[in-house]
N, C-alpha and C positions, 0 to 999 in steps of 0.2 A: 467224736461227739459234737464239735463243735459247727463242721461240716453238716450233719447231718440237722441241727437246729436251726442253723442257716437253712437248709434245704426249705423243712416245715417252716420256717416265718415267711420266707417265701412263698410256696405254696398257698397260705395263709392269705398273705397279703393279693395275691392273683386271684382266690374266692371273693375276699373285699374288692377289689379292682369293679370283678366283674358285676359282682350284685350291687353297684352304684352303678353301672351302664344301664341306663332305662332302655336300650337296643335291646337288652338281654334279658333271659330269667334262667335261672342257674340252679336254685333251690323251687323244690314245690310253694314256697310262702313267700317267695318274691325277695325275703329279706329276711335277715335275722329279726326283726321286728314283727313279723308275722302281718301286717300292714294290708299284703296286698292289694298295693297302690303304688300306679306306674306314674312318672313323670311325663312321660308321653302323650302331647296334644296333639299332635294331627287329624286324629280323630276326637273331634269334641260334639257339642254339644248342638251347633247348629247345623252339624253336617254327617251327624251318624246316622241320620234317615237314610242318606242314601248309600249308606253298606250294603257291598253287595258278598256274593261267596265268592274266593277267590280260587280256592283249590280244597280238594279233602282228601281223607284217606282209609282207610280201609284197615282195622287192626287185624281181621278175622277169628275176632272170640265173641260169643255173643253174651256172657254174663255182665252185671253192672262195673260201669266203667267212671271209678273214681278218681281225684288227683287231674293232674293235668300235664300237657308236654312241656319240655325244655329247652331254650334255645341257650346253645352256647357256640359264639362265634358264627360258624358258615353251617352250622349242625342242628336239626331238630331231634331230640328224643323222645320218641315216643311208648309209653309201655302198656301191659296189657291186665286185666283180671288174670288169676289161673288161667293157663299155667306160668302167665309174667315173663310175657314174653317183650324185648327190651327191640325196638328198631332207631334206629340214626340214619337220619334221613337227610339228604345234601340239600341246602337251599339255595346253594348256588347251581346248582343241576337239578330241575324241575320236580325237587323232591325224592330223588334217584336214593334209592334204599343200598347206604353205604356198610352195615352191617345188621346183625338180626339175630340177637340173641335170643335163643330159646332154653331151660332148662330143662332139668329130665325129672319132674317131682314123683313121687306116688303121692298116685289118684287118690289113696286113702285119707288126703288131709284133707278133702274139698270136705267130708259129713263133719269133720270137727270144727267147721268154720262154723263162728256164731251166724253169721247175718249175711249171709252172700260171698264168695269170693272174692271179693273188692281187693284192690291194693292201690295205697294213695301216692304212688308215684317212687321216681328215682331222683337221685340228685348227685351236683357238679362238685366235685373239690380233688385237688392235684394231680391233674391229666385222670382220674379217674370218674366212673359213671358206678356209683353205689345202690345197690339193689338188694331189699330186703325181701325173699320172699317168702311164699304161701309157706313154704315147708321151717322158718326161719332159718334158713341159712343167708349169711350177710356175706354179698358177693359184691369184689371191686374190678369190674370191666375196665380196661385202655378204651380211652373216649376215643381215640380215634381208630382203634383197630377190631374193638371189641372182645380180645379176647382174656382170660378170667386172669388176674393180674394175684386175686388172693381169695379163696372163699372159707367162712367159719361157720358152723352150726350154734346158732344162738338158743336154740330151744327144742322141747324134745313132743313133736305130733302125738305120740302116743298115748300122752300122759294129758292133752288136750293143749297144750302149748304151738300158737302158731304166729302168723303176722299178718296184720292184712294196714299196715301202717307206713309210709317214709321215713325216711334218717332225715340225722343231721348234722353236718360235717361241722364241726368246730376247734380251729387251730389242727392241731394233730391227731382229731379222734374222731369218730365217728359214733352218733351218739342213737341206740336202740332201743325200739320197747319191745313188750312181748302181749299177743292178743289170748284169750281166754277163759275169762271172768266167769264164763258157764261152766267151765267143764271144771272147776276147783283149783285154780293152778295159781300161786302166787307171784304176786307180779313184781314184775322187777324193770330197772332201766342199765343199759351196761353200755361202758366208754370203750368201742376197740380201737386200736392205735392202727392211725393211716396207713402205715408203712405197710404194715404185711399182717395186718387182723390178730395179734395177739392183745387180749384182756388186759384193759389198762385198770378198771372197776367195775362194780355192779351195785347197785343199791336197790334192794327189795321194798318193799311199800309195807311192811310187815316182816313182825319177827324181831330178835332182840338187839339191843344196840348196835351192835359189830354189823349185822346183817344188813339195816338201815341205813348205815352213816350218818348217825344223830348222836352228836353229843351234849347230854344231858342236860349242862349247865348253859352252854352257848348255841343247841337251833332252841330257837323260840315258836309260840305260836300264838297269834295276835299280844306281843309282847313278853311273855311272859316263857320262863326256860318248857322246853316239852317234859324236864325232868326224867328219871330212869326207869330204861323196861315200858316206853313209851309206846314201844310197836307192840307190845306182850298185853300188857296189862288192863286194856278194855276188850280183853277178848277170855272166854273159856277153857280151858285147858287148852289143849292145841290145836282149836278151829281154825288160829292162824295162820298153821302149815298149808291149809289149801282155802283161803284168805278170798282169792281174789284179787282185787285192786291194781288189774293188768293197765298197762299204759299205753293204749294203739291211737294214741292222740295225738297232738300239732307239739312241739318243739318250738320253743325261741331263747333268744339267746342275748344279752347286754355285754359287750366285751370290754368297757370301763367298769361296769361290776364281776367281770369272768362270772355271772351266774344263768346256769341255764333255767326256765322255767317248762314247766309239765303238770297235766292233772292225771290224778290216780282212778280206776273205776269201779265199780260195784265191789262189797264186798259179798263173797259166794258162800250159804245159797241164795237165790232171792227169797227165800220164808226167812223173813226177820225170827223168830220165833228159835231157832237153830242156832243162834249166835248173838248171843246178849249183849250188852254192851256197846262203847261209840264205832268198835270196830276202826281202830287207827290204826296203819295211817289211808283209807278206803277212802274216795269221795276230797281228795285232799289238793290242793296247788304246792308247789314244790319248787323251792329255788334251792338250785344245788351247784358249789362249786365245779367249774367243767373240766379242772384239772387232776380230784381225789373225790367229786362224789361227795362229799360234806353238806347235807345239808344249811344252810343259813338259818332259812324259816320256812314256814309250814301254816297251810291254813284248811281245816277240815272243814265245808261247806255243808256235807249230810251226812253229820253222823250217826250214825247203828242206821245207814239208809233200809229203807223200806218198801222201796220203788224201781231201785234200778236206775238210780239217775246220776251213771256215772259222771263223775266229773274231769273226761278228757282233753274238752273243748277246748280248743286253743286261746293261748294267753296273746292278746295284742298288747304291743311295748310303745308308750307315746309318752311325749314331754308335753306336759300342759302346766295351765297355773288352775290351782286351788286357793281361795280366800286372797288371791295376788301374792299370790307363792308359786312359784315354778318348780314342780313336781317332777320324780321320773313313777310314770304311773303303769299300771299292768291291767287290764278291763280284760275280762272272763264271762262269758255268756253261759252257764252251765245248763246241762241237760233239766234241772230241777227246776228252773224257770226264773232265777233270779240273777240279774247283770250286775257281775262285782267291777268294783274299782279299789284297787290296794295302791299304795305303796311298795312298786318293786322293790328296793332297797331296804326296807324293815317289815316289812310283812302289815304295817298297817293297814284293817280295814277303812273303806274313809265310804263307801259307796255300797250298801246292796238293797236292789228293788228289783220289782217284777216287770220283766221286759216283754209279758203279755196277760194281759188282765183276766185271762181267763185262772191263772194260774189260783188253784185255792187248797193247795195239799199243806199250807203252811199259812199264817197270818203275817209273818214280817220276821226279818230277821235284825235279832237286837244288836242297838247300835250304841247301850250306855255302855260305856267300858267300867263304869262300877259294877254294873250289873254278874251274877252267876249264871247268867244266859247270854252275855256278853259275845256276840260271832252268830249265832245258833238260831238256827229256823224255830219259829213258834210251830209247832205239829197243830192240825184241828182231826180232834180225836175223830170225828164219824170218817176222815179219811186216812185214818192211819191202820194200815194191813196190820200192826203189832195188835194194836189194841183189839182191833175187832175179831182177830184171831185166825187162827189155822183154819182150812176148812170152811173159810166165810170169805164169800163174795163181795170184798169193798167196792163200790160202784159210783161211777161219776167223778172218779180224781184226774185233776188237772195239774199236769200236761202225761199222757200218758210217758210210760215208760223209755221209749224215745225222747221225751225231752222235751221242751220249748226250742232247741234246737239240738242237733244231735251235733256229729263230727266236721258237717260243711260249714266251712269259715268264714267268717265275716269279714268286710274291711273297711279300713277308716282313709278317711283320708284328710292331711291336715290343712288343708284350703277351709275344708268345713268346718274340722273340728269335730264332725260327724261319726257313728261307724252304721255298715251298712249289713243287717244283718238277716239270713236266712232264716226264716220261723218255721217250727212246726205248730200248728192248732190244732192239738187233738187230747181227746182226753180218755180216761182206761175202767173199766172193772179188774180188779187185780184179786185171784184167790188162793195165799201160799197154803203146799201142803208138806207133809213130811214129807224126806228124801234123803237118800243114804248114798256116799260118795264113793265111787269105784274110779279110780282110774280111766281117765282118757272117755269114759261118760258123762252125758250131759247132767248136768248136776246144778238145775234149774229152781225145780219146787215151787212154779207157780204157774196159777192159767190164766192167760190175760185176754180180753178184748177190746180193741180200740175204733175209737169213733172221732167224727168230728166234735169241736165244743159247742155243745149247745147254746140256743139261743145267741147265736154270735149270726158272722154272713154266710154261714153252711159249709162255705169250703176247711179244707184242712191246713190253711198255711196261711202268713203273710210276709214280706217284704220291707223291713222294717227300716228308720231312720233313727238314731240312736244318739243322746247326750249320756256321755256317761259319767259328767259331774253333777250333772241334776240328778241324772239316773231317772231321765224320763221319755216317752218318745213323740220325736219331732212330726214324723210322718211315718203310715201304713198304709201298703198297698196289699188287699186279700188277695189271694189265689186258691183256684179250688185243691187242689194237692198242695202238701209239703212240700214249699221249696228247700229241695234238697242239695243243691249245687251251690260254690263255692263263690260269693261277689266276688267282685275288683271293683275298684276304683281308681279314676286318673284325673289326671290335671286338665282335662279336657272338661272336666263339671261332669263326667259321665258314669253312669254306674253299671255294672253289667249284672245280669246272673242267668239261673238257665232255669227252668222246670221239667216237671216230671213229663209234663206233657209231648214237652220237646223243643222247648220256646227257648230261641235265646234271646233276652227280652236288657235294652237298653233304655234307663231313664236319666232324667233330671236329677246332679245331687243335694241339690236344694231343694226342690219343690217332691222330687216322687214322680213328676209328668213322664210318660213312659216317651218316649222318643222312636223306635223301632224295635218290632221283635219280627224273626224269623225260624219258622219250624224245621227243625234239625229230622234226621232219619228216626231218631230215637229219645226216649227220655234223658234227661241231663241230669246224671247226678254228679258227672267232675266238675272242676273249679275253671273258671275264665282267665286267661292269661294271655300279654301283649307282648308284642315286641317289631321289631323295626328293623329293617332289612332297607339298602338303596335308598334313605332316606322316606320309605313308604312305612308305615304305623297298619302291622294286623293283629288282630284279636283272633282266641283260636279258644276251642272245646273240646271237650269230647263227650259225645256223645255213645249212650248205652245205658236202657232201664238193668235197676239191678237194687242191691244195696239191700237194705233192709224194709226201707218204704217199699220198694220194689223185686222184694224176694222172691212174692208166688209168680210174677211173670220171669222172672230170672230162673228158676229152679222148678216151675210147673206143680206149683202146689195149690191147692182149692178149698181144703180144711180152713174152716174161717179161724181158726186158734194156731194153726200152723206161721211160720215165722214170728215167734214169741208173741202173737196175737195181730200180726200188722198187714197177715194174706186178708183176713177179712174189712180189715177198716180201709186197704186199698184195693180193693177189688175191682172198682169203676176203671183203674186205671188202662185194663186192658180195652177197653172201648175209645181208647183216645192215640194208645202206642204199642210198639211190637218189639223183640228183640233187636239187638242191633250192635255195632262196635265199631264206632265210623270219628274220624276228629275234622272238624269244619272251619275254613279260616276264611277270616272274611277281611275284606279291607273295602276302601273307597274304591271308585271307577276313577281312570284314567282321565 
C-alpha cells in the first residue's frame, strides 16, 4: 500500500511539475485554476503582428471542433469530434504521427447528442492520455505508446447518457461528467481511480442524501445547512429520477482546499410547467471533496430554471483582495447572463451582475443576506415562460438559451487583474409544451428562436474585458457571430480568441486594440493554447465550425427551429465558412 501511495503522490506531483512549465499544456484548462493564462512572452504585444503560420494539420473529421491540443514534453495530442479520434504527434520530427487512436463507437450515439458531436479534449496525468468519449466510455492510453492501458463505461447512450466533455485528473482519480440534460437522464460527476478505472465515487446533482453526498447539517448554501432530502424536496414526486442537471462543463481544482469545483445544467424538461419547484440541486456551483465526493457548499444560480440556462461554465480560481482583504475567490460566467464572484472556501456570494447589458430575463440578483431572496434572480414576469404559460410564445428574452455565454472559457490573467471573456449576444422567443419521457428520447418541450439583441450593433457576440470585483466591464469589442472559442491570456499583454468566421484574432489586454488576426480554414469553436519548443513560443487552434452556434452547417440542417432554435439565428454563418477539421500553429518568423 505504501508503495503504491508513493507511486500516485508521485505521479501527482509530475502533473504539478508539468502544469507549472509554461513550455507545456497538459490539461485542456492550462491549470487546475482554469486561468488559461500562459507565462510565456516571446510572443507579446509589439511583435504579434508579425505571426506568421508555422505548420498545421489535418484531423480528417469535419464536425465541430472543440477543446484544444496538448503538448506534453516532445509530444503534441491532438483529438477529434466523433468518433474521437486521439493522434500524438512528435515535435521533435516534423510533427511525424507517433500513434493514432481510433475507437470503434456506434454511430447510434451521434442523434442522442444535444448540440453537435463536440468533445472538449483529452488530458495528461501518469504516463497516461485520458479520453472521455462520445459513447462515455472513460479510456486511459500509454502517452507514449498509445495503447489502451484501462477502459470503463461511465454512462449508458441508450437511455440518452453521453459525453461530449474533458476530465480531470486529480491526485489519484480522475474526475467525469455525464452529458444529457435533453434526453431526461440525471446527472451525476464520478471519481475513477487512476490505477485501473475502478469507481472510487459518484455524486448525482439530484436525489436523496446518500445519492448527492450532502450532509444535511454541514454542505451549506450561501451559508446556511442545505438541511435534509435537499435534492428530493423542491421537486414532484419523482421528476427527480430523470432530473436533468448533467455536468459536461470545465472542472477546476484548489489542492490546499482538496475541493473540486463544477456547475450543474438544466433541469429536464425545458417546459418549467412539468416540474414545480427550485429543482435542486439544477443550475448549481459545487464544491466537492476530491477524495469522497462530499459536498462543502453549494450555490443554486437558477432555480425552477425556465430557460435552459444551464450553469456548466467553468469556475476560474484567483487570489485577489476584496475591501483589502485577500481573498481565494471563484468567478463563474454563467449561461443566464450574470458573472458571479464567491468565496471558494465558504460558498460566499460577494459578486453578481450582468456581464452583458442586454441581459433582462431577471432584474438583479439579491445581495442582502437578510433578505428571503437572498442569492436569487428577481424573474420579470412578461419574460418568464412559467408565468406566461404552456403553449405561449415568450418573446424577446435575453440572452437566449445558449446563454451570455455558453461552454467556451474565459481567461484571466493576473498582470491585469482582468478576465477575458467570450459572449454570446443573442436573445430567444421560447414556447414550452407538454411532453412525455420515454427513454433515450429527446425530452425537450420547447420551441425556440434566436435572434441577435436588438437595438444593440446587430451582430451576435462580443469580446469582453471583465472586473470581477466590481463586477463590471472594462472593455467590449462586437463581433457579428457568437464568439464561440476559448481565450487565453499571457504575459506577453496578449489576448487571443478565435471566431466563428474563422479569425484567430490577437488583442491588446488592456486596451481591446486588436493587434493581428488571421483566417483559419474553418470556424473556431476550440480553445487557443501556447507552448514552447527550442526556446521559440507557438500558439495553436483548432479550427472546425460545428458546436451548437454551428450545428446546421455541422449536421446539414435548414429548419430555422432545428438545433434547439440556433440553425436559424445562424444561418448567415454559411456565407462566411465551410466544414473543415484542420489545427493551425502559428509562431514568429525567424
Amino acid at each position: 500500500m505504501l508503495l503504491a501511495t508513493t507511486g500516485l503522490a508521485s505521479a501527482n506531483d509530475d502533473l504539478m511539475s508539468k502544469m507549472d512549465d509554461p513550455s507545456q499544456w497538459v490539461i485542456q484548462t492550462g491549470d487546475y485554476k482554469n486561468q488559461r493564462y500562459s507565462k510565456l512572452d516571446k510572443i507579446n504585444k509589439d511583435n504579434v503582428k508579425d505571426l506568421q503560420v508555422a505548420w498545421t494539420f489535418s484531423t480528417g473529421v469535419l464536425r465541430g471542433h472543440e477543446g484544444s491540443p496538448l503538448v506534453v514534453g516532445d509530444t503534441m495530442y491532438v483529438h477529434t469530434p466523433f468518433p474521437n479520434i486521439v493522434y500524438a504527434l512528435d515535435l521533435a520530427n516534423e510533427g511525424k504521427i507517433k500513434w493514432k487512436y481510433e475507437p470503434k463507437q456506434d454511430p447510434d450515439v451521434i442523434p442522442v447528442m444535444c448540440c453537435d458531436t463536440v468533445n472538449r479534449g483529452v488530458a495528461y496525468a501518469d504516463g497516461k492520455i485520458f479520453l472521455h468519449q462520445a459513447d462515455t466510455t472513460l479510456v486511459a492510453l500509454n502517452a507514449d505508446t498509445g495503447a489502451v492501458e484501462w477502459s470503463v463505461k461511465n454512462g449508458d447512450p441508450a437511455i440518452g447518457e453521453t459525453n461530449t466533455a474533458t476530465v480531470l485528473p486529480v491526485k489519484d482519480k480522475v474526475i467525469v461528467g455525464i452529458s444529457g440534460g435533453e434526453f431526461g437522464v440525471r446527472g451525476s460527476v464520478t471519481a475513477y481511480n487512476m490505477s485501473d478505472g475502478s469507481q472510487a465515487w459518484r455524486a448525482y446533482s439530484m436525489g436523496p442524501d446518500s445519492d448527492i453526498l450532502m450532509d444535511p447539517e454541514k454542505t451549506t448554501h450561501l451559508g446556511k445547512p442545505v438541511g435534509a432530502d435537499s435534492g428530493t424536496n423542491t421537486w414532484e414526486g419523482d421528476q427527480w429520477k430523470i432530473g436533468g442537471g448533467t455536468t459536461w462543463g470545465w472542472y477546476s481544482y484548489d489542492p490546499d482546499l482538496n475541493l473540486i469545483y463544477y456547475g450543474t445544467g438544466n433541469p429536464s424538461t425545458w417546459n418549467p410547467a412539468q416540474r414545480p419547484g427550485d429543482n435542486r440541486w439544477s443550475m448549481t456551483i459545487m464544491a466537492r471533496d476530491a477524495d469522497t465526493g462530499m459536498a462543502k457548499w453549494v450555490y443554486q444560480m437558477t432555480p425552477h430554471d425556465e430557460w435552459d440556462y444551464d450553469g456548466i461554465n467553468e469556475m476560474i480560481l484567483t487570489e485577489q483582495e476584496i475591501d483589502g482583504q485577500s481573498r481565494k475567490l471563484l468567478t463563474h460566467f454563467d449561461r443566464n447572463g450574470f458573472g458571479y464572484t464567491l468565496d471558494r472556501e465558504t460558498g460566499e456570494l460577494l459578486v453578481a451582475e450582468k456581464y452583458d447589458p442586454a441581459v433582462n430575463w431577471a432584474t438583479e440578483v439579491v445581495m442582502d443576506k437578510e433578505s428571503d431572496q437572498y442569492g436569487r434572480p428577481q424573474v420579470v414576469a412578461q419574460y418568464s415562460t412559467e408565468q406566461n404559460g404552456e403553449d405561449v410564445n415568450s418573446t424577446g428574452i435575453c440572452p437566449a438559451a445558449l446563454g451570455s455565454k455558453d461552454q467556451q472559457p474565459a481567461a484571466y490573467s493576473p498582470d491585469t487583474e482582468l478576465f477575458y471573456v467570450p459572449t454570446n449576444h443573442v436573445c430567444m422567443d421560447y414556447e414550452p409544451f407538454r411532453v412525455s419521457y420515454t427513454a433515450g428520447q429527446p425530452y425537450v418541450g420547447a420551441t425556440l428562436a434566436m435572434y441577435p439583441a436588438p437595438n444593440s450593433h446587430g451582430g451576435m457576440g462580443n469580446f469582453i474585458a471583465w472586473d470581477n470585483v466590481k463586477g463590471e466591464i472594462k472593455w467590449s469589442i462586437p463581433e457579428q457571430f457568437s464568439v464561440w472559442s476559448g481565450a487565453l491570456a499571457t504575459a506577453g499583454g496578449v489576448v487571443f480568441y478565435g471566431t466563428l468566421e474563422g479569425y484567430l484574432k490577437a488583442v491588446d489586454a488592456q486596451t481591446g486594440d486588436e493587434l493581428y488576426k488571421f483566417k483559419t480554414p474553418s470556424g473556431i469553436i476550440g480553445n487557443v493554447m501556447t507552448y514552447e519548443r527550442d526556446g521559440k513560443q507557438y500558439v495553436a487552434v483548432l479550427s472546425g465550425i460545428g458546436g451548437w452556434a454551428g450545428i446546421g452547417l455541422a449536421a446539414g440542417l435548414t429548419n430555422p427551429n432545428d438545433g434547439l432554435g440556433a440553425v436559424g439565428g445562424y444561418a448567415a454563418l454559411s456565407d462566411y465558412t465551410a466544414l473543415g477539421g484542420q489545427m493551425t500553429v502559428f509562431a514568429l518568423p525567424e
